[in-house]
C-alpha positions in Angstrom: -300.8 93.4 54.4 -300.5 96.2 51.9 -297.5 98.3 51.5 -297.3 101.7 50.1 -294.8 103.0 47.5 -292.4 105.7 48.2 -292.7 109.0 47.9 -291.2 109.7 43.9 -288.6 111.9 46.3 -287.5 109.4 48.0 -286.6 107.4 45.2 -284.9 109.7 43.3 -282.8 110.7 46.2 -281.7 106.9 46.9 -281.1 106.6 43.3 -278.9 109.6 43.7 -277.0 108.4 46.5 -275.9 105.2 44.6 -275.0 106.6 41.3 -272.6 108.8 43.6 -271.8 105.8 45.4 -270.7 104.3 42.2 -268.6 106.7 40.7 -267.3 107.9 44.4 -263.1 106.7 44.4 -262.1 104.1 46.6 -258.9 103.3 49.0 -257.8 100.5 46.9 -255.4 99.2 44.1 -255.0 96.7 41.5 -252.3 94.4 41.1 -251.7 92.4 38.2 -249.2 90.5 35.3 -246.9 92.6 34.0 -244.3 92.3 31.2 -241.3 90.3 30.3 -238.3 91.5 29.9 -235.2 89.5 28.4 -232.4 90.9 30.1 -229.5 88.9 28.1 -230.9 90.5 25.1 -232.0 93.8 26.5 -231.0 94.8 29.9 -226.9 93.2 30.5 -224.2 94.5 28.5 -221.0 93.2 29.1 -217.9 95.0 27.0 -214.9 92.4 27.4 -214.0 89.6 25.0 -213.8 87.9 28.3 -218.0 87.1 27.6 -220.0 84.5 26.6 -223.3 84.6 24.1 -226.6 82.9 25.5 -228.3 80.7 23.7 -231.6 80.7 25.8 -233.4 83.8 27.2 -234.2 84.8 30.5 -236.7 86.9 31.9 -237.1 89.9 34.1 -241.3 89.6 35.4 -242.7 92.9 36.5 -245.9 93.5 38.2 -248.3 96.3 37.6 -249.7 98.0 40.2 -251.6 101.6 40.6 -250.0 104.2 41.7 -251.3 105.0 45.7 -253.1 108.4 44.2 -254.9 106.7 41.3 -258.5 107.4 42.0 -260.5 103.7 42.0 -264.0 103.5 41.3 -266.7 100.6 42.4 -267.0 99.7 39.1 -263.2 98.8 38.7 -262.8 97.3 42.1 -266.0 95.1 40.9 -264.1 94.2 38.0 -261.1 93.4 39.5 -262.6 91.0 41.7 -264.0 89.5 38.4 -261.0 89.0 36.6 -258.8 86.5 37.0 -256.0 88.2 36.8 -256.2 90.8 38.7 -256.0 91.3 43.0 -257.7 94.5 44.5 -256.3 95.5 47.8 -256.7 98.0 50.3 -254.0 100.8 49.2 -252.7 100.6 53.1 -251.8 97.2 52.5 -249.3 97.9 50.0 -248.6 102.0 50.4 -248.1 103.4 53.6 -250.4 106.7 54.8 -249.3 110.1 53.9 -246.5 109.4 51.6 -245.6 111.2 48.4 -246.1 108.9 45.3 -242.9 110.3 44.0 -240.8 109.5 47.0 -242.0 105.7 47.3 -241.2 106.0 43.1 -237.8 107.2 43.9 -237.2 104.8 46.8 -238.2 102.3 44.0 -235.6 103.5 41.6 -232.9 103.2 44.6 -233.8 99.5 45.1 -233.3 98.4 42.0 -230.1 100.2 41.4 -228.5 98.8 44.7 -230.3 95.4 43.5 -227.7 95.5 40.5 -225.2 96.4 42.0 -225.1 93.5 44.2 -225.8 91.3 41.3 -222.5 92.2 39.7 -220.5 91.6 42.8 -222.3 88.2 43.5 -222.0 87.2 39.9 -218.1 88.1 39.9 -217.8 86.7 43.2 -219.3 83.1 42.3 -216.9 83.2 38.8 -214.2 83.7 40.8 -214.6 80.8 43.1 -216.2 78.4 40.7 -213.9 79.5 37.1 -210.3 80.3 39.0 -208.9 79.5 35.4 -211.0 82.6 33.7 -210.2 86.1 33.6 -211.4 88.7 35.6 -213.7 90.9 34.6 -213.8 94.2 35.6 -217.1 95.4 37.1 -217.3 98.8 35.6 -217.4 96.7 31.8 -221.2 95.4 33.0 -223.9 97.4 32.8 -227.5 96.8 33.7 -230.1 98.8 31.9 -233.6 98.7 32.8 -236.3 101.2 32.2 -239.9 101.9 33.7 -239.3 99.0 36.5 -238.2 99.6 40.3 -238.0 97.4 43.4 -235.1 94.9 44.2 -236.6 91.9 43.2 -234.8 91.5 39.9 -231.3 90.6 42.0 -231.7 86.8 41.3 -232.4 87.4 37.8 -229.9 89.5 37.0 -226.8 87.6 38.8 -227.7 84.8 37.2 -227.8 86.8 33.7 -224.3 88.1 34.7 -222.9 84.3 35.7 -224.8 83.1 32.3 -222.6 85.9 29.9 -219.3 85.4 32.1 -219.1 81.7 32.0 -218.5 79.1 29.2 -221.0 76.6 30.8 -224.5 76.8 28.5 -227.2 77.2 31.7 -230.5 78.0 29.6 -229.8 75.8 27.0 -231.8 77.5 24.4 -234.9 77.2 26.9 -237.2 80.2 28.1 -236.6 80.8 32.0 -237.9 83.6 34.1 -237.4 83.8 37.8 -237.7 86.3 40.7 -236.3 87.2 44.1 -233.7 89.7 45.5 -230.3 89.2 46.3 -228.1 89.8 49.2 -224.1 90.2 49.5 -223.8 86.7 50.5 -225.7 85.2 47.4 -228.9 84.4 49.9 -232.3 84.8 47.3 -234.7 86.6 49.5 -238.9 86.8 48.6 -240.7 89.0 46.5 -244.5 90.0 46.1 -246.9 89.4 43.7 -245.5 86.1 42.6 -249.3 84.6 40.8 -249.2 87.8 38.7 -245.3 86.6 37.8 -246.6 83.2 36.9 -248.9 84.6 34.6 -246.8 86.8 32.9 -244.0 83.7 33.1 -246.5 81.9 31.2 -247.7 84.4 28.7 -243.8 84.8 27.8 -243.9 80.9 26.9 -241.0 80.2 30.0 -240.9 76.5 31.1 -238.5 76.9 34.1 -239.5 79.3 36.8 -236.9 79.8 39.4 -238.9 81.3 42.9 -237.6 81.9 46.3 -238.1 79.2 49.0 -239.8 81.8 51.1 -242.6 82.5 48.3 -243.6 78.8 47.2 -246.9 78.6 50.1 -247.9 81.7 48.5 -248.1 80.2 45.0 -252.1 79.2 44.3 -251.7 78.0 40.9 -248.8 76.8 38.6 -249.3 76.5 34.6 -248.8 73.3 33.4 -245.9 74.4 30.8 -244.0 75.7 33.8 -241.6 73.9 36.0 -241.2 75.9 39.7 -237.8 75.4 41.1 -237.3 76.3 45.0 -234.6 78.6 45.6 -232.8 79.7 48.6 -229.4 81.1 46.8 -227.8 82.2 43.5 -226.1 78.4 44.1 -229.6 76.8 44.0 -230.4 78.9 41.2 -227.1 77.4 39.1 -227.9 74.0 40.4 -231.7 73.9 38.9 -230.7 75.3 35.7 -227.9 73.0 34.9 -229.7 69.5 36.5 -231.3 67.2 33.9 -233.8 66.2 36.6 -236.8 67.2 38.2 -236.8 69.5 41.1 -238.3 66.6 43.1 -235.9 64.4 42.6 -233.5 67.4 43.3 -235.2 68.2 46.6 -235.9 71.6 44.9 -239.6 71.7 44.4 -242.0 74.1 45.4 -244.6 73.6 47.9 -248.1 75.2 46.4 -250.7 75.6 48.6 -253.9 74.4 47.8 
């Protein structure tokens, strides 16, 4: 059977169409590892002699993730599925339809505000019960200062950075930990997205203890070999796994990853 060629119109226009194709933006985003922020060096101040000075660090993760009207070509999203360390999703997944990028940023900016706020009150809520013999410390000496980064699921992380600089007990104990989850009035650690992309940028810090909330552990893939995961369900949990000598197995604290 012979076939005949096509027409030199014909192939110019389908070579048209998919050079369009390619450079045409797509519905989609990219998220991916973000930075590491210190937040007993950088982020918590706390102006009374009352305070105590760290001598670990402990990290703040933050996720990248373009903004819902970032246009997204074929080429990227091709990319993305490429790379490691990067997730494309359909923007609906993560942005709603017909919102203003700068009211989801400013909705952002509220949740982490409130997000510190509770830290404070949990932090000098769990001195108070567990350090009766220390002095109080009132709230308006603490500050939390962090730039370029919204959401609510710093909480954990800074109550615990709050407990660390109010307390004489040495939880880090010089060691790298990063952790993530939000926080409630009651202390309760509640889930977070994006939790691979904090491993990565967990492990690119150097960290060795990663504190996550119960909720996110089946949603872990992969966990570096330098990093210890600890379950946690509360800012008790969180105390308990930092100032254990064991393992979180042995502390009925380990984190499920699925397969």
């Amino acid at each position: 059977m012979r076939y005949s060629s096509l027409p030199i119109a014909v192939k110019a226009f389908i070579a048209l169409f998919f050079g369009l194709a390619l450079f045409a933006p797509l519905p989609f985003v990219v998220v991916m590892p973000g930075g590491a922020t210190d937040v007993l060096d950088k982020v918590i101040s706390i102006k009374s002699e009352n305070s105590y000075k760290p001598t670990g660090s402990l990290y703040l993760l933050a996720v990248r993730v373009t903004s819902p009207d970032s246009a997204m070509f074929s080429g990227e999203v091709v990319y993305g599925w490429a790379n490691g360390d990067q997730r494309i999703f359909p923007r609906s997944v993560l942005y709603p339809d017909n919102v203003n990028p700068k009211v989801i940023d400013e909705e952002a900016k509220v949740d982490m505000t409130t997000s510190q706020d509770k830290a404070k009150a949990v932090a000098l809520a769990y001195v108070k019960k567990n350090y009766p013999q220390l002095p109080s410390v009132d709230p308006k000496l603490i500050t939390l200062d962090v730039k370029d980064t919204g959401g609510p699921s710093g909480g954990m992380i800074f109550t615990l950075g709050v407990i660390e600089e109010l307390t004489p007990d040495d939880l880090l104990r010089g060691r790298k930990v990063a952790g993530t989850g939000t926080i409630d009035t009651s202390g309760k650690v509640g889930s977070i997205g994006g939790i691979d992309e904090k491993l990565i940028a967990a492990e690119r810090a150097g960290v060795t203890v990663f504190l996550s909330p119960l909720a996110n552990c089946r949603e872990i893939t992969s966990v570096p070999s330098t990093i210890t995961v600890y379950a946690i369900r509360t800012i008790d949990d969180a105390v308990k796994a930092l100032s254990a000598n064991s393992s979180p197995e042995k502390l009925g604290m380990t984190c499920a990853i699925s397969a």
